[in-house]
LOROVO-546299 format. One line per 5 residues: their letters; for each residue x, y, z of N, C-alpha, C. Coordinates in steps of 0.02 Angstrom, whole numbers, plus 32768, in hexadecimal, padded with zeros to 4 digits. Example, Ala and Ser with C-alpha at 12.3 -4.5 7.8 and 13.67 -1.06 7.14 Angstrom:
REM residues 2
as = 8294:7EE4:8186:8267:7F1F:8186:8294:7F5B:8186 | 8282:7F90:8162:82AC:7FCB:8165:8285:8002:818A
END
This chain:
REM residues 178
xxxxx = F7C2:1DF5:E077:F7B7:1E3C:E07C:F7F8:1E60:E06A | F7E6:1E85:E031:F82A:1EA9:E019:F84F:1EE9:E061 | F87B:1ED4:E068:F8AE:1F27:E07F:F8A1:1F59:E070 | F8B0:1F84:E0A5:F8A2:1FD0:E0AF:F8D9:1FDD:E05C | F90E:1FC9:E05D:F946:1FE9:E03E:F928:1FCE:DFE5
xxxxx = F90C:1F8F:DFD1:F8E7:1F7B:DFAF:F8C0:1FB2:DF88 | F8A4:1FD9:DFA0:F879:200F:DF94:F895:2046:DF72 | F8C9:2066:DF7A:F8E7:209A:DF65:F907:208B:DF1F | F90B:20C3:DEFD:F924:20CB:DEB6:F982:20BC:DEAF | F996:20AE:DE94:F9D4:2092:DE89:FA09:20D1:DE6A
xxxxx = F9E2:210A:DE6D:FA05:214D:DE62:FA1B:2175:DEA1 | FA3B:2191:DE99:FA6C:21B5:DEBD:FA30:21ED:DEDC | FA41:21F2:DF3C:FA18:222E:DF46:FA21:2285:DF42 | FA09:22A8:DF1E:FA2F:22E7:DF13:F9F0:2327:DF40 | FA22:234A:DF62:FA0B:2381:DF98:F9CE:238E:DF98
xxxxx = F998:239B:DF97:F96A:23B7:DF8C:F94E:2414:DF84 | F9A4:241F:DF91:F9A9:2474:DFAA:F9C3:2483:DF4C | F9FD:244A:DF39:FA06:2456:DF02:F9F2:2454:DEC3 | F9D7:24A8:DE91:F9A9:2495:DE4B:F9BF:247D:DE20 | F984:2459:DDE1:F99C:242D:DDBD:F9B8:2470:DD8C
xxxxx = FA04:2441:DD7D:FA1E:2469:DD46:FA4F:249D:DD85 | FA5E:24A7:DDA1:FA8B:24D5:DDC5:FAB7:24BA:DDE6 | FB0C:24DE:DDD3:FB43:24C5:DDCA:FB58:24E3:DE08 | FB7E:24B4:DE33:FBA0:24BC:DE85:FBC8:24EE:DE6C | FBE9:24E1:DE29:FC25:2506:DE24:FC14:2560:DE0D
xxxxx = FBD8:2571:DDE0:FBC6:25B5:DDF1:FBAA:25D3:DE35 | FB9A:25A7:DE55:FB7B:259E:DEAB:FBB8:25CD:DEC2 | FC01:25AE:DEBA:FC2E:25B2:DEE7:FC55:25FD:DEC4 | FC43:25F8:DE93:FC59:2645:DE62:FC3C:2673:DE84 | FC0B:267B:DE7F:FBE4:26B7:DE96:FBEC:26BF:DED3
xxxxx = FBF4:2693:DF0C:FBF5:268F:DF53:FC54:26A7:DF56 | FC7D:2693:DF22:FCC8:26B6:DF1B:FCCC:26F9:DF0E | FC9C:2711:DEE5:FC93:276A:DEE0:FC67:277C:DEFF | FC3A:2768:DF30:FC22:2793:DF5E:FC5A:2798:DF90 | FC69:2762:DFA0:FC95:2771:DFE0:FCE7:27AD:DFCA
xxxxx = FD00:27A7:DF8C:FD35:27C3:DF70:FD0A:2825:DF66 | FCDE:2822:DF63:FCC0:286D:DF5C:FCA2:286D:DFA4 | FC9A:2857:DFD5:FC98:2869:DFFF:FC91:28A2:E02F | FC64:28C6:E040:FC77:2917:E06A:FCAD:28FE:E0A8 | FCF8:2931:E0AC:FCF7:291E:E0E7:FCDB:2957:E115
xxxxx = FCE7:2944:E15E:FCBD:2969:E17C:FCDB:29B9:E17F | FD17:29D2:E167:FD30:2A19:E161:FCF9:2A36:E11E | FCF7:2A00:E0FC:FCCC:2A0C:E0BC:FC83:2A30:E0BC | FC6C:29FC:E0F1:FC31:2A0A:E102:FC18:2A43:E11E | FC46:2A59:E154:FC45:2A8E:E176:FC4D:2ADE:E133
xxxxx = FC73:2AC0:E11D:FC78:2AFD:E0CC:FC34:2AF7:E0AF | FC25:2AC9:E0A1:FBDB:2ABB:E06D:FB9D:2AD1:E09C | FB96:2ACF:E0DD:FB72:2B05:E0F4:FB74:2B43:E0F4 | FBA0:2B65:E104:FBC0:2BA4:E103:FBA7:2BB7:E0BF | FBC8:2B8C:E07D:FBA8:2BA7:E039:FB7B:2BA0:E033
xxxxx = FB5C:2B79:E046:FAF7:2B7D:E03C:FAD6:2BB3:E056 | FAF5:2BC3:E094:FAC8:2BE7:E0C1:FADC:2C27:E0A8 | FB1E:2C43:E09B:FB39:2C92:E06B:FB1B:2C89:E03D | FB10:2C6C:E006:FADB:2C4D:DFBB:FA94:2C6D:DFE6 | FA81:2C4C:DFFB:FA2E:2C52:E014:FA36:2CB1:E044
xxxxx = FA63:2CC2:E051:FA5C:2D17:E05B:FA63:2D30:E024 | FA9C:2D32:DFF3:FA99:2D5A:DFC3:FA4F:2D55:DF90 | FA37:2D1C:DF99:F9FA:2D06:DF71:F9CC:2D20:DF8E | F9B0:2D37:DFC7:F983:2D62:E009:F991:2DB3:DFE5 | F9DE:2DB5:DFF8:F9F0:2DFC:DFF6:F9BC:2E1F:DFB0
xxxxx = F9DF:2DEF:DF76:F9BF:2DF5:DF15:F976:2DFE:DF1C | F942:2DD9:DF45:F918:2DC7:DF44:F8F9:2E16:DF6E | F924:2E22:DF9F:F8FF:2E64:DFD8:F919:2E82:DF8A | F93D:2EB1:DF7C:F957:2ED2:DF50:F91F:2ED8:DF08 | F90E:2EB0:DF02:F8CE:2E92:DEC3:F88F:2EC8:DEE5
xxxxx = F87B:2EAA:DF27:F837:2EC9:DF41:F852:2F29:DF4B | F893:2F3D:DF71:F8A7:2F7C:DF7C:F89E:2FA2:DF35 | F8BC:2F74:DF0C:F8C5:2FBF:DED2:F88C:2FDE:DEB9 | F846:2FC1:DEB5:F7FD:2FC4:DEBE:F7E8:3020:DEDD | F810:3027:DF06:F7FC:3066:DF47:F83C:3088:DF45
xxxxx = F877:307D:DF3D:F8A0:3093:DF6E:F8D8:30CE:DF30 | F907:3102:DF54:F918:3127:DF38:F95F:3119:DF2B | F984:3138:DEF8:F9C4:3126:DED9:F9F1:311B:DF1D | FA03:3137:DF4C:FA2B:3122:DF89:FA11:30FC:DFB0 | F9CB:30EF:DFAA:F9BB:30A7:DFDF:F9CD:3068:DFAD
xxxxx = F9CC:3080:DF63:F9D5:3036:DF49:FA33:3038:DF5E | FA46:3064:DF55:FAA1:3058:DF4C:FAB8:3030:DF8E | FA86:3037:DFC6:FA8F:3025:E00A:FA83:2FCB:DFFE | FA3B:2FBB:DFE4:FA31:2F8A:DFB4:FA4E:2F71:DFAF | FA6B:2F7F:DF7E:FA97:2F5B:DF3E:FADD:2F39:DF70
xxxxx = FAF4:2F7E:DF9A:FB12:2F6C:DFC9:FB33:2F26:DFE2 | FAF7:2F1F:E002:FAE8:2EF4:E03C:FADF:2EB9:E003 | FAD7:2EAB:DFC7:FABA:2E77:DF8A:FB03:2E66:DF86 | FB30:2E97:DF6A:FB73:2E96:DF52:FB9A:2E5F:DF8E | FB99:2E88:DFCA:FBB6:2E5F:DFF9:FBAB:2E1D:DFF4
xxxxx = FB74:2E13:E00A:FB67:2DC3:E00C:FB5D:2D89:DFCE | FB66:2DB1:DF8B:FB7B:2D98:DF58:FBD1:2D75:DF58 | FBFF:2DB3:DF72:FC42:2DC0:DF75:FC46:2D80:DFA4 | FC09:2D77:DFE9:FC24:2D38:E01A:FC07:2CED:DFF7 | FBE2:2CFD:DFD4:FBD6:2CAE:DFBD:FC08:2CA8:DF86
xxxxx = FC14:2CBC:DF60:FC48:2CC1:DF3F:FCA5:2C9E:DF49 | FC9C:2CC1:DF9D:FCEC:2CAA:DFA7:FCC6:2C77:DFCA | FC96:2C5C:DFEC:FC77:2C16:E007:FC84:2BE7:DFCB | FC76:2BF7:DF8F:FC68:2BCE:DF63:FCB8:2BB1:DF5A | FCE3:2BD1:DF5E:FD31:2BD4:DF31:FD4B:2BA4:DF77
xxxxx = FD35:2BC0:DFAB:FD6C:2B93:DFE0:FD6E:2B5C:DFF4 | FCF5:2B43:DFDE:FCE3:2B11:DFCB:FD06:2AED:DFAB | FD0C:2B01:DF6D:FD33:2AD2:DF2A:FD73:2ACB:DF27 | FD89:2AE3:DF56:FDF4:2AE2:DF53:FDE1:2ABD:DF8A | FDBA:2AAB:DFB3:FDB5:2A86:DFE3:FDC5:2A1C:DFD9
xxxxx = FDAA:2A11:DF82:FD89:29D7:DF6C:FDF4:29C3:DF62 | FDE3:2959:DF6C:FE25:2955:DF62:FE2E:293E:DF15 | FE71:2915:DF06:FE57:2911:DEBA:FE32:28DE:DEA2 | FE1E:28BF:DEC3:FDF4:287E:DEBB:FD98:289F:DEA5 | FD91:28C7:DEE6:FD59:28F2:DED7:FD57:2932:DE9C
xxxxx = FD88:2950:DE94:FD87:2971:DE55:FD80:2955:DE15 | FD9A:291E:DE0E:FD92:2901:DDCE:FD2D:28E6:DDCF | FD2C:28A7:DE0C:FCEB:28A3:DDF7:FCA8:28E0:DDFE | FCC9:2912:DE1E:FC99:293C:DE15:FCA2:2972:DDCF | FCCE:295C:DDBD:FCCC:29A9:DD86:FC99:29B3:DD53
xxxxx = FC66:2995:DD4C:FC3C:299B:DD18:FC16:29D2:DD35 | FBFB:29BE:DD80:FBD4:29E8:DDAB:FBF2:2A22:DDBC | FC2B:2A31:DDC6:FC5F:2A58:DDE0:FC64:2A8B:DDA6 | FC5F:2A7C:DD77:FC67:2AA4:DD3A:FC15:2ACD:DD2C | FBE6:2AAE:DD4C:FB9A:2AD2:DD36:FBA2:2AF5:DD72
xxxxx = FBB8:2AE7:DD9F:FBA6:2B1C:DDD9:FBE7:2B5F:DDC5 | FC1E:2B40:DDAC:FC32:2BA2:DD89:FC25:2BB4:DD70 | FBE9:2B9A:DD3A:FBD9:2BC1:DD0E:FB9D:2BEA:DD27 | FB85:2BAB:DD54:FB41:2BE2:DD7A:FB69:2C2A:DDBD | FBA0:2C0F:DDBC:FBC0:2C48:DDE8:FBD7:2C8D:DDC3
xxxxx = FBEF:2C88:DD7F:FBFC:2CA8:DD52:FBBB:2CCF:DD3D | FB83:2CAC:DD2E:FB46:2CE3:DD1E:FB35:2D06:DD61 | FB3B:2CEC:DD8C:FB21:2D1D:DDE4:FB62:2D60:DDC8 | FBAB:2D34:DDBB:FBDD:2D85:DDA7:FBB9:2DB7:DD90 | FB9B:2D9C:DD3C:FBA5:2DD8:DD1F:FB71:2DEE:DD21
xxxxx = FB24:2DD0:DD53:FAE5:2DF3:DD58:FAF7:2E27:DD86 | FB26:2E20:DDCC:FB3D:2E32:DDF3:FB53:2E82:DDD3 | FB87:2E7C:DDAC:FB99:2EC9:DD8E:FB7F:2EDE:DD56 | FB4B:2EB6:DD35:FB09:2ED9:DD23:FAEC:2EFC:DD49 | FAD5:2EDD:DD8E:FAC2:2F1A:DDAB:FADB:2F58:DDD9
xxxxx = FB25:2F39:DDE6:FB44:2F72:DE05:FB51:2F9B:DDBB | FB58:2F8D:DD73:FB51:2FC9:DD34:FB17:2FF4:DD3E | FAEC:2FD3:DD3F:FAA3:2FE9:DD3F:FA96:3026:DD6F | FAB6:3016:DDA3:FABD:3060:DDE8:FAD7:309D:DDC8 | FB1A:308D:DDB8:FB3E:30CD:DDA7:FB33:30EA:DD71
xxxxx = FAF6:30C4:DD53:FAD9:30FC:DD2A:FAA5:312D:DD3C | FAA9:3168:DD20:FA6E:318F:DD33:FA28:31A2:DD35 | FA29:3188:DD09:F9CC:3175:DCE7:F9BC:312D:DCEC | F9CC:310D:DD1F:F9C0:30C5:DD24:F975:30D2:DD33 | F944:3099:DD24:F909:309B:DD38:F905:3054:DD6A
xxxxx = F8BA:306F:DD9B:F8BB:3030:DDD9:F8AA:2FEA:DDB0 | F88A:2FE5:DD50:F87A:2F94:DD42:F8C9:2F8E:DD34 | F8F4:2FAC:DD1F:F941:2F8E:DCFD:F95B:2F75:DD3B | F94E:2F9B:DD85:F977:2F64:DDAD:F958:2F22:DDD8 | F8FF:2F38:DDC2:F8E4:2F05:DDE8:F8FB:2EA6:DDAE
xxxxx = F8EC:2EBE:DD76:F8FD:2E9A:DD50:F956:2E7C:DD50 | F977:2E98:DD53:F9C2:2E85:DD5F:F9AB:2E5E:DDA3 | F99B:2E83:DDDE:F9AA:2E5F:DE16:F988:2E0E:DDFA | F943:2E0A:DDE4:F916:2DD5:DDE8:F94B:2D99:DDAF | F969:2DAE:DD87:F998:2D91:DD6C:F9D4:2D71:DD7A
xxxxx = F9EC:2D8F:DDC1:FA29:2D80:DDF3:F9F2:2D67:DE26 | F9BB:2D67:DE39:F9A5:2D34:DE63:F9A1:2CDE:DE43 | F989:2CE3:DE08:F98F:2CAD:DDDF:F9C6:2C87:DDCB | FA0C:2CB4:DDC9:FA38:2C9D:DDCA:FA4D:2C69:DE0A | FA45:2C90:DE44:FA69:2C82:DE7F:FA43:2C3C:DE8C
xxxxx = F9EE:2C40:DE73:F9CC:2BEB:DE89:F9F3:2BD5:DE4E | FA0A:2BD0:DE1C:FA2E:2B9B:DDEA:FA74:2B87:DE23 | FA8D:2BB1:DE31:FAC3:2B93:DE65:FAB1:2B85:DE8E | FA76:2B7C:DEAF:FA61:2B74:DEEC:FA52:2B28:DEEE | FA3B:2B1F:DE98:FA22:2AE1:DE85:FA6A:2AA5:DE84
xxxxx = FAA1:2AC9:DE63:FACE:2AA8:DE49:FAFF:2AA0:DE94 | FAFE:2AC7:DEDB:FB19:2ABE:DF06:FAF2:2A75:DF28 | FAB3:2A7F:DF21:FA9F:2A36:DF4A:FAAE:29E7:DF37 | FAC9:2A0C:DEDC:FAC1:29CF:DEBD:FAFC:29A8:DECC | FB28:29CE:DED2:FB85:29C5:DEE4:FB6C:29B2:DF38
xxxxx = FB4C:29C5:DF67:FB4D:29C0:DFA1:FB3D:2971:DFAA | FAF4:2960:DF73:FAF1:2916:DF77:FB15:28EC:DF5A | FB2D:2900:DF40:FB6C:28DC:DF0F:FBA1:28C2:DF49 | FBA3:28EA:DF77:FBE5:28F3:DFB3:FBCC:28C9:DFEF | FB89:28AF:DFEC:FB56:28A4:E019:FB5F:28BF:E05B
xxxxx = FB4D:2916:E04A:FB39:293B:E079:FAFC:293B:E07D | FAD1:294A:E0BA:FA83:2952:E0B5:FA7B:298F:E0B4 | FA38:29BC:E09D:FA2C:29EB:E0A1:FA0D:29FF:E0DE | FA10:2A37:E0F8:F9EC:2A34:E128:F9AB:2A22:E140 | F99F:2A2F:E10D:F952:2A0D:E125:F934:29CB:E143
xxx = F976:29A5:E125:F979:2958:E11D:F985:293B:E14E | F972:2902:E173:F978:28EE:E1A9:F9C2:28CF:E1B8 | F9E5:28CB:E1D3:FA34:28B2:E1EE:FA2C:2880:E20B
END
């Protein structure tokens, strides 16, 4: 009667966790830049703060969109106001965010880092598009519903490009379970 050991193949046993064709050594790469991009937790505490100023000024654009519909040249300036502000706070959220990253994280993030200024840059100049748009006199309510709906669109492109950097950092979103 042949042996238990008899039975088995004369090849080497390999993990069963590990796929065919996948190298320990990109395993250990990627597991080296997650941990090197890393959120730390001062980080984190910023990357909320900027999400959550992002997601008002994006409310504010959005009330501002439905107001200009009804409302008269000094209720929008009140508006616009209250838009401007919380543009102005996601804005410096965003900057204290990113002076926040060390240089390990600046480098591997800069591809991402670079689409989210540019999406910060169009919120700019939709931004004083529509503060232009006020101080004129014959403005009509579609030129600013349209600007605003254009700076709402902007602000979800950053809104998009903040989560993307957030998972990149492996922050969760809120929604996401911890």
């Amino acid at each position: 009667m042949p042996g238990l050991w008899d039975c088995l193949p004369n090849e080497p046993v390999r993990p069963a966790s590990a796929p065919v064709g996948a190298s320990s050594t990109d395993d250990l790469k990627d597991f080296k830049r997650a941990v090197a991009l890393q959120a730390s937790p001062d980080q984190m505490v910023k990357f909320r703060r900027l999400t959550e100023s992002t997601r008002i000024a994006r409310k504010s654009a959005q009330d501002l969109l439905k107001f200009a519909e009804n409302a008269n040249k000094t209720d929008l300036f009140r508006s616009t106001d209250h838009l401007t502000s919380a543009l102005e706070q996601a804005q410096t959220d965003n900057q204290n965010f990113l002076q926040s990253f060390s240089a390990v994280q600046k480098s591997g993030l800069k591809e991402i880092t670079k689409k989210l200024g540019k999406a910060n840059s169009d919120v700019t100049k939709r931004s004083k598009a529509l503060t232009g748009d006020l101080e004129r006199s014959g403005i009509a309510r579609q030129q600013i519903s349209g600007v605003a709906e254009r700076l709402d669109k902007a602000l979800n492109d950053v809104q998009a490009r903040q989560l993307a950097i957030g998972s990149e950092m492996g922050i969760q979103s809120e929604g996401s379970s911890q």
